[in-house]
DOTI-860468 format. One record per residue: x, y, z of N, C-alpha, C in turn; residue in three letters; residue number from 1. Coordinates in nm, 2 decimals. Layout:
// residues N
+--------+--------+--------+--------+--------+--------+--------+--------+--------+-----+-----+
!   n.xx !   n.yy !   n.zz !  ca.xx !  ca.yy !  ca.zz !   c.xx !   c.yy !   c.zz !  aa !   i !
+--------+--------+--------+--------+--------+--------+--------+--------+--------+-----+-----+
!      X !      Y !      Z !      X !      Y !      Z !      X !      Y !      Z ! ala ! NUM !
...
+--------+--------+--------+--------+--------+--------+--------+--------+--------+-----+-----+
// end
This chain:
// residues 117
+--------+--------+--------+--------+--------+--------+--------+--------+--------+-----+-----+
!   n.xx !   n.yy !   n.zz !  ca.xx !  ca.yy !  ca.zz !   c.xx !   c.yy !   c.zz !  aa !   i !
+--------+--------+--------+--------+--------+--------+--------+--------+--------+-----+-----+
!  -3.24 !   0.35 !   3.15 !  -3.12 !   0.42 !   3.10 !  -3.00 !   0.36 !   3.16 ! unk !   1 !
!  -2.92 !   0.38 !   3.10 !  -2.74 !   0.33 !   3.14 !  -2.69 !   0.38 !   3.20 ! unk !   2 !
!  -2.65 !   0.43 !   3.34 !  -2.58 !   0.45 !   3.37 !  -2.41 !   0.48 !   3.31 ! unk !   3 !
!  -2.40 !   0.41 !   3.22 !  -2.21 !   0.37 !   3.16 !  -2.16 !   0.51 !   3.16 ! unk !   4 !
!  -2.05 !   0.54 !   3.14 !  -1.97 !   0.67 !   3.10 !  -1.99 !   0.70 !   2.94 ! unk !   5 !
!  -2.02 !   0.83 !   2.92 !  -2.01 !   0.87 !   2.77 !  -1.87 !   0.85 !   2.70 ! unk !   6 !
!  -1.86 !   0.80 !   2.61 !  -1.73 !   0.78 !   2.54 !  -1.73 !   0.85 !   2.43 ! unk !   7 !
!  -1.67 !   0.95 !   2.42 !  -1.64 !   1.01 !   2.29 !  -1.55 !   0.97 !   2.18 ! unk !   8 !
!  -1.60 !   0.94 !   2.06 !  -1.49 !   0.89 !   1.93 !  -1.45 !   1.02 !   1.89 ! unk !   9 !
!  -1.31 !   0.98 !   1.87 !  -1.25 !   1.09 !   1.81 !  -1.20 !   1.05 !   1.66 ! unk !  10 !
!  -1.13 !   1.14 !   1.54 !  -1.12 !   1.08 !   1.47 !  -0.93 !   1.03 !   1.44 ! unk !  11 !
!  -0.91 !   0.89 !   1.38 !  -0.75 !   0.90 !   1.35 !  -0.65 !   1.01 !   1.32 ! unk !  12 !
!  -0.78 !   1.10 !   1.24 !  -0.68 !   1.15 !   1.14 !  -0.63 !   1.27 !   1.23 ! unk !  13 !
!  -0.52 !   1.34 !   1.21 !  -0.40 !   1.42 !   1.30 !  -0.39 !   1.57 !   1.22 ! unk !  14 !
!  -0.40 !   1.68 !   1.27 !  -0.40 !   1.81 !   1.24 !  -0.27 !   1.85 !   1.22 ! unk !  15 !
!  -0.17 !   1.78 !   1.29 !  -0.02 !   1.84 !   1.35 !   0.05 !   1.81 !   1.21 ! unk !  16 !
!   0.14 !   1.89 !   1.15 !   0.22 !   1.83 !   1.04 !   0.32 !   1.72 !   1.08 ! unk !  17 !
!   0.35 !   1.61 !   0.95 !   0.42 !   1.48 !   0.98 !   0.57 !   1.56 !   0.93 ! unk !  18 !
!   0.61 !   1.46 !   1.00 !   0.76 !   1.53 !   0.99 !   0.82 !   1.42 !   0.89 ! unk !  19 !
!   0.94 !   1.49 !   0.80 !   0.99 !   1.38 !   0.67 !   1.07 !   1.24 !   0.79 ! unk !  20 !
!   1.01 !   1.12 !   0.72 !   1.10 !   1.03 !   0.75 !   1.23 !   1.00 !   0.66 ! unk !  21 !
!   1.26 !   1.10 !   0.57 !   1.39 !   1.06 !   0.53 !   1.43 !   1.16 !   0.46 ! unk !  22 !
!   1.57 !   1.17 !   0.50 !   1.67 !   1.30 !   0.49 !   1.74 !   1.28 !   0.36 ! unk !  23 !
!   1.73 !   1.39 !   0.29 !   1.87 !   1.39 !   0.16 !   1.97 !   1.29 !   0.17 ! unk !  24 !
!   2.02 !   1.25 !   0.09 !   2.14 !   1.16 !   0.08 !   2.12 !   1.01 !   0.13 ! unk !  25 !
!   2.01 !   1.01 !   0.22 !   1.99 !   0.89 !   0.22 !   1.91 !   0.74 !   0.08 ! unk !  26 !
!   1.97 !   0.62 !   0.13 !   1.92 !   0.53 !   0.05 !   1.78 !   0.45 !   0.07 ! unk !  27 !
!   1.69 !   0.47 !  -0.04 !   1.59 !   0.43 !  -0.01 !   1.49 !   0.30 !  -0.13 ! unk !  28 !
!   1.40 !   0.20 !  -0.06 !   1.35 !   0.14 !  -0.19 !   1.20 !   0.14 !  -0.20 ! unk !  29 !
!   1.15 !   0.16 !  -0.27 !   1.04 !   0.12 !  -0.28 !   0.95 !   0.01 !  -0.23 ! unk !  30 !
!   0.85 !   0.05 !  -0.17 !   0.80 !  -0.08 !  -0.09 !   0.78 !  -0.22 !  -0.17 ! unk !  31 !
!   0.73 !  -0.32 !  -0.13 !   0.72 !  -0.44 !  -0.22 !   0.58 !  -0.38 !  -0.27 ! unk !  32 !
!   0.57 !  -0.47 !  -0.38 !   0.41 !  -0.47 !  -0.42 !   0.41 !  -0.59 !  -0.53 ! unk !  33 !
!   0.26 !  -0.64 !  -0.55 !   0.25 !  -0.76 !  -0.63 !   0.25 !  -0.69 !  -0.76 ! unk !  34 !
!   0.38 !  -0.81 !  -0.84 !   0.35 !  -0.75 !  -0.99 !   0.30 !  -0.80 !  -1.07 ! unk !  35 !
!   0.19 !  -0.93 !  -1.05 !   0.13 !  -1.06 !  -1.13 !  -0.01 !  -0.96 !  -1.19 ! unk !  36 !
!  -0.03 !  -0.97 !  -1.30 !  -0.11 !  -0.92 !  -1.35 !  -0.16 !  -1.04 !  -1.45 ! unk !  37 !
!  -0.30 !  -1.07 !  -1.39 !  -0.33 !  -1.20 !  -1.49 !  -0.39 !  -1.15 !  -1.62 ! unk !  38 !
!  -0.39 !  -1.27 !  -1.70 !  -0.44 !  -1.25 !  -1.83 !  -0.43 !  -1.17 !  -1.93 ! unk !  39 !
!  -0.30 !  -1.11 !  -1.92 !  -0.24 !  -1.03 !  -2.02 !  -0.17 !  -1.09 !  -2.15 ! unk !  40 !
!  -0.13 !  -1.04 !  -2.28 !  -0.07 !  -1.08 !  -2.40 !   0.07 !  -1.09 !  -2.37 ! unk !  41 !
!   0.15 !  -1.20 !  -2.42 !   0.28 !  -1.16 !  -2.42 !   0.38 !  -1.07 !  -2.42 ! unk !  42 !
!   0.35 !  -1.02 !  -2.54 !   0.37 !  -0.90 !  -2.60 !   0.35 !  -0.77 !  -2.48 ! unk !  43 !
!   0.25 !  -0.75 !  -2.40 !   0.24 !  -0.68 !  -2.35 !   0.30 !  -0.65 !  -2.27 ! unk !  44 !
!   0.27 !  -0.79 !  -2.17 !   0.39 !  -0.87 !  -2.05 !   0.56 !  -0.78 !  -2.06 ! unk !  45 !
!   0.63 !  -0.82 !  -2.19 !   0.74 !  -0.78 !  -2.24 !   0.78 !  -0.59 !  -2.23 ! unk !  46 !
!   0.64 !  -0.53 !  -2.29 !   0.65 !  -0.39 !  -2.22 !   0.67 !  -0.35 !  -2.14 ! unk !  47 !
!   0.59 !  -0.41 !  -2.02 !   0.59 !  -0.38 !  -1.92 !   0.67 !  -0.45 !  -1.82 ! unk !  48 !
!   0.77 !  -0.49 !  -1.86 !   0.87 !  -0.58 !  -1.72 !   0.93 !  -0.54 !  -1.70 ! unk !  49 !
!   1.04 !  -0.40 !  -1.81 !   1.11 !  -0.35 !  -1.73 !   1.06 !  -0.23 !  -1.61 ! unk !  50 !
!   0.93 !  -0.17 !  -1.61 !   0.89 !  -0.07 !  -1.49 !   0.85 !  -0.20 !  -1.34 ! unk !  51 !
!   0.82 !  -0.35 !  -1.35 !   0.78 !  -0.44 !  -1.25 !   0.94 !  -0.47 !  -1.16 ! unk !  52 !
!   1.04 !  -0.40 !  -1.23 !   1.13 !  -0.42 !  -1.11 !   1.16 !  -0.34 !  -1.01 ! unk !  53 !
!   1.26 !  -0.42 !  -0.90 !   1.25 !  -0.31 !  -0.76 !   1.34 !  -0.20 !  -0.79 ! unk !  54 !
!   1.30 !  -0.08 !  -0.72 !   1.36 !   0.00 !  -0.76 !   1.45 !   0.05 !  -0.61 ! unk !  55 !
!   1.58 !   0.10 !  -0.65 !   1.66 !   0.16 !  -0.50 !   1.71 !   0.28 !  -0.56 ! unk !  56 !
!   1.71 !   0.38 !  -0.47 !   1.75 !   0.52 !  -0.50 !   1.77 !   0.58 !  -0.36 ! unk !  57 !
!   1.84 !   0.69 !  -0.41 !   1.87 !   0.80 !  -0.31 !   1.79 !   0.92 !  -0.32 ! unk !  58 !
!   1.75 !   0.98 !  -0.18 !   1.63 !   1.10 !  -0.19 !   1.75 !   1.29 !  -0.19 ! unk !  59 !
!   1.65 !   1.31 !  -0.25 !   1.76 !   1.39 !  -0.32 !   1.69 !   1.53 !  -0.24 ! unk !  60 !
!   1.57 !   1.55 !  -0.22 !   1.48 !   1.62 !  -0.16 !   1.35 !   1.57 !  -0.05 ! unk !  61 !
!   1.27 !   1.63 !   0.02 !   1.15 !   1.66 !   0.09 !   1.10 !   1.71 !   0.08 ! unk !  62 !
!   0.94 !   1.71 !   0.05 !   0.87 !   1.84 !   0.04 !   0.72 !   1.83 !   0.11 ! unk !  63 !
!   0.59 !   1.89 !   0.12 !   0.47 !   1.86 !   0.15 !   0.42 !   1.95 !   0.08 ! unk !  64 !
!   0.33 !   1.79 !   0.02 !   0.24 !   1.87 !  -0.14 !   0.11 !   1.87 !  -0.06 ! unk !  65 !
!   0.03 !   1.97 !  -0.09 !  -0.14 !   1.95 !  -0.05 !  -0.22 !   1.94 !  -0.15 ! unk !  66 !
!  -0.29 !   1.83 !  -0.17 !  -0.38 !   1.76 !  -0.21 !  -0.52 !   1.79 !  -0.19 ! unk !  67 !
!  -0.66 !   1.81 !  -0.30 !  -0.72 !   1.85 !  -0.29 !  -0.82 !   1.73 !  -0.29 ! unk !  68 !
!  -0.93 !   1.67 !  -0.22 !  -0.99 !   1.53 !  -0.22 !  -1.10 !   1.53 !  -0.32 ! unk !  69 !
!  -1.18 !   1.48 !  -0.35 !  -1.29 !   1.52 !  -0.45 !  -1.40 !   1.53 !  -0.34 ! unk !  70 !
!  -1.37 !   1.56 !  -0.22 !  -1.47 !   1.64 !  -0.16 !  -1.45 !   1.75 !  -0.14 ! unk !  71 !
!  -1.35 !   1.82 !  -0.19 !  -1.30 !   1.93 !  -0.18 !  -1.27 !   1.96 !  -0.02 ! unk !  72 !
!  -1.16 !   1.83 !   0.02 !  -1.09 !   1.90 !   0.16 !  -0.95 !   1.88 !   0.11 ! unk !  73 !
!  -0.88 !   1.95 !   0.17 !  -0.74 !   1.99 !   0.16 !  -0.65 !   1.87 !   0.24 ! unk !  74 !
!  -0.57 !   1.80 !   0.21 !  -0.48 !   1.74 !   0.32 !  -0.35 !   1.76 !   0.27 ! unk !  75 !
!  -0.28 !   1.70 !   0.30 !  -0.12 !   1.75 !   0.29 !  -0.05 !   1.59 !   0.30 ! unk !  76 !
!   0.01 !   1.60 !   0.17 !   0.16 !   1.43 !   0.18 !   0.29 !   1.49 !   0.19 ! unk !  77 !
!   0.33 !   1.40 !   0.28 !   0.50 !   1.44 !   0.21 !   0.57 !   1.37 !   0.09 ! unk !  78 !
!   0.64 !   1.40 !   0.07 !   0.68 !   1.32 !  -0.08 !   0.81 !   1.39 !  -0.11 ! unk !  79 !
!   0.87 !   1.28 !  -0.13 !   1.04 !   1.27 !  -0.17 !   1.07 !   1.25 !  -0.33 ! unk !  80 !
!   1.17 !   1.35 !  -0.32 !   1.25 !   1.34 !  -0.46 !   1.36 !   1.26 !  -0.47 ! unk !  81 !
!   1.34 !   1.14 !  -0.55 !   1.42 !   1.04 !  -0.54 !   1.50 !   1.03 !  -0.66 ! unk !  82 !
!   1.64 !   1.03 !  -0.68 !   1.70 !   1.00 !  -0.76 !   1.72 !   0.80 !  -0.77 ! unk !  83 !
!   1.64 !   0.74 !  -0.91 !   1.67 !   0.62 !  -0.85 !   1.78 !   0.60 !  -0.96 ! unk !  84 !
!   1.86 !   0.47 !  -0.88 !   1.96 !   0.41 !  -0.94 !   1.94 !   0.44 !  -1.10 ! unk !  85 !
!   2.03 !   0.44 !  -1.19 !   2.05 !   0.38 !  -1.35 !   1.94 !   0.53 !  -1.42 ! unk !  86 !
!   1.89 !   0.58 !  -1.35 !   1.83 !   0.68 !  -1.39 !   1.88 !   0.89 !  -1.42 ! unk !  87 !
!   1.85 !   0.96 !  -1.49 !   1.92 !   1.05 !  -1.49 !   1.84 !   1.15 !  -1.46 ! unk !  88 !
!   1.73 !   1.17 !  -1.40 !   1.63 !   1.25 !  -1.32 !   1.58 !   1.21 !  -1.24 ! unk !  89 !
!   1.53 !   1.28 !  -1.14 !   1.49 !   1.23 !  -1.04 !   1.31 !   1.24 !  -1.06 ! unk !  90 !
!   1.24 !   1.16 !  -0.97 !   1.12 !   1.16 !  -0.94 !   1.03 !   1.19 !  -0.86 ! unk !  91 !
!   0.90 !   1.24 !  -0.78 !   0.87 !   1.23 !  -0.71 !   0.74 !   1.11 !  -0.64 ! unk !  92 !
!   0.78 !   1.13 !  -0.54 !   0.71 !   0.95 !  -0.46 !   0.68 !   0.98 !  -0.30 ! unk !  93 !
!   0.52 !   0.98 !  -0.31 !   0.50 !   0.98 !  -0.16 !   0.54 !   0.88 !  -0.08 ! unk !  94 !
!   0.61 !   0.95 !   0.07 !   0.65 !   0.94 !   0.13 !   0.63 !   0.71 !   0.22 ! unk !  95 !
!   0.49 !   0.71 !   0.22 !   0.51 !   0.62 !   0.24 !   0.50 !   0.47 !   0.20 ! unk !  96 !
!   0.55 !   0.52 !   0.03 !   0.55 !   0.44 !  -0.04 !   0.71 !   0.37 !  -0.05 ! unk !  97 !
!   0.78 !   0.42 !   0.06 !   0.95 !   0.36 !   0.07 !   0.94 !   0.35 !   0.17 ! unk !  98 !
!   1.08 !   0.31 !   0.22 !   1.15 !   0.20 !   0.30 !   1.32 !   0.25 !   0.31 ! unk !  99 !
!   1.40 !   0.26 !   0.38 !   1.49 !   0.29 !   0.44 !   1.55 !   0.19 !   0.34 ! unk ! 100 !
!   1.67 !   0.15 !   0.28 !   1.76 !   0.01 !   0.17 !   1.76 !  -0.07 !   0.29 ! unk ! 101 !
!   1.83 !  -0.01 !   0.45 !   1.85 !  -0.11 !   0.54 !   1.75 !  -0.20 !   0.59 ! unk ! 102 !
!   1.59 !  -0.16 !   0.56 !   1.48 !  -0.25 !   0.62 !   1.41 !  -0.34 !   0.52 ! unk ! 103 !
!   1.46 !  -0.32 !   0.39 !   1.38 !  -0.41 !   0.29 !   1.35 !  -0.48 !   0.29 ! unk ! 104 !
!   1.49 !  -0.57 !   0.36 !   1.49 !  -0.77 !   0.36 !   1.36 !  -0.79 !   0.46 ! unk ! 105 !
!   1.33 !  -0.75 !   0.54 !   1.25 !  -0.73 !   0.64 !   1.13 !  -0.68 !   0.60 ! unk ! 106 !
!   1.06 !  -0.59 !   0.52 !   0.95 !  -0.55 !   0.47 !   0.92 !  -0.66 !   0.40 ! unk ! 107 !
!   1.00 !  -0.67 !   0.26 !   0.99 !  -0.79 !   0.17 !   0.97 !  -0.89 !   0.27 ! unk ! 108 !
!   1.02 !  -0.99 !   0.37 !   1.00 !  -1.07 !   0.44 !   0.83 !  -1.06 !   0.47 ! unk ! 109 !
!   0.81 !  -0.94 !   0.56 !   0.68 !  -0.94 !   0.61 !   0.61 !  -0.92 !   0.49 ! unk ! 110 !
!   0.61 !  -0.88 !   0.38 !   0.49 !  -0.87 !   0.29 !   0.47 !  -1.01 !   0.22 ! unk ! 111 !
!   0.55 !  -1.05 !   0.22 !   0.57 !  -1.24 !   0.09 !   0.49 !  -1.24 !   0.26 ! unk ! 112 !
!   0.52 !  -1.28 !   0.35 !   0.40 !  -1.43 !   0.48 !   0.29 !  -1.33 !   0.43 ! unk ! 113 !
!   0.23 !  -1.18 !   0.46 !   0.12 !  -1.19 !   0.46 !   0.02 !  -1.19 !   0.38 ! unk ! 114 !
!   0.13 !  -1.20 !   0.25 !  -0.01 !  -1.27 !   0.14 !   0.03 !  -1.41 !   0.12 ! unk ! 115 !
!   0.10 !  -1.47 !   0.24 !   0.07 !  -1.61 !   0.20 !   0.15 !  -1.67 !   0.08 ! unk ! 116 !
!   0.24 !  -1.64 !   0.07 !   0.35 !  -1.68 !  -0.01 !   0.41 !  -1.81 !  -0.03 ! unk ! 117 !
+--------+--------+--------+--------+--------+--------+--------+--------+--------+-----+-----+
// end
């Protein structure tokens, strides 16, 4: 037998509620994400180019939605009501799917090196 110390795993996940990372009135963008979609018709391509652009808006609201899992456990997102630019309603968008306007060059930067751009 081992002598070693028992180590106990605990799990990531956090009980405590997350607090909003971003306040009303502020500017915010959507994170990067790849918009290459191979093998598609031109025609389609054309449909769909204008939703493949970045989007910047201002958060209009905060809220925590709870989410039901298909194991049936409950957890909780936050998620912002974003008014984006050129648009006349607003939307909602979990929380950590944005970005502060002031960190984007910097997100964008880090996401183009780590897929190797």
């Amino acid at each position: 037998m081992s002598s070693a110390p028992f180590c106990k795993i605990t799990s990531m996940s956090s009980k405590k509620p997350t607090t909003p990372k971003f306040q009303p009135g502020d500017r915010v963008a959507e994170r990067p994400k790849a918009t290459a979609i191979p093998n598609l018709k031109p025609e389609v391509l054309n449909r769909i180019k204008v939703y493949k652009t970045q989007r910047f808006g201002v958060v209009v609201d905060t809220y925590v939605k709870q989410i039901t899992t298909q194991k049936r456990k409950t957890i909780k997102r936050q998620y912002v009501k974003i008014l984006w630019d050129g648009m006349k309603t607003p939307s909602d968008v979990e929380q950590m799917r944005l970005v502060h306007e002031h960190e984007f060059e910097q997100v964008q930067a880090d996401y183009i090196s780590a897929i190797g751009d």
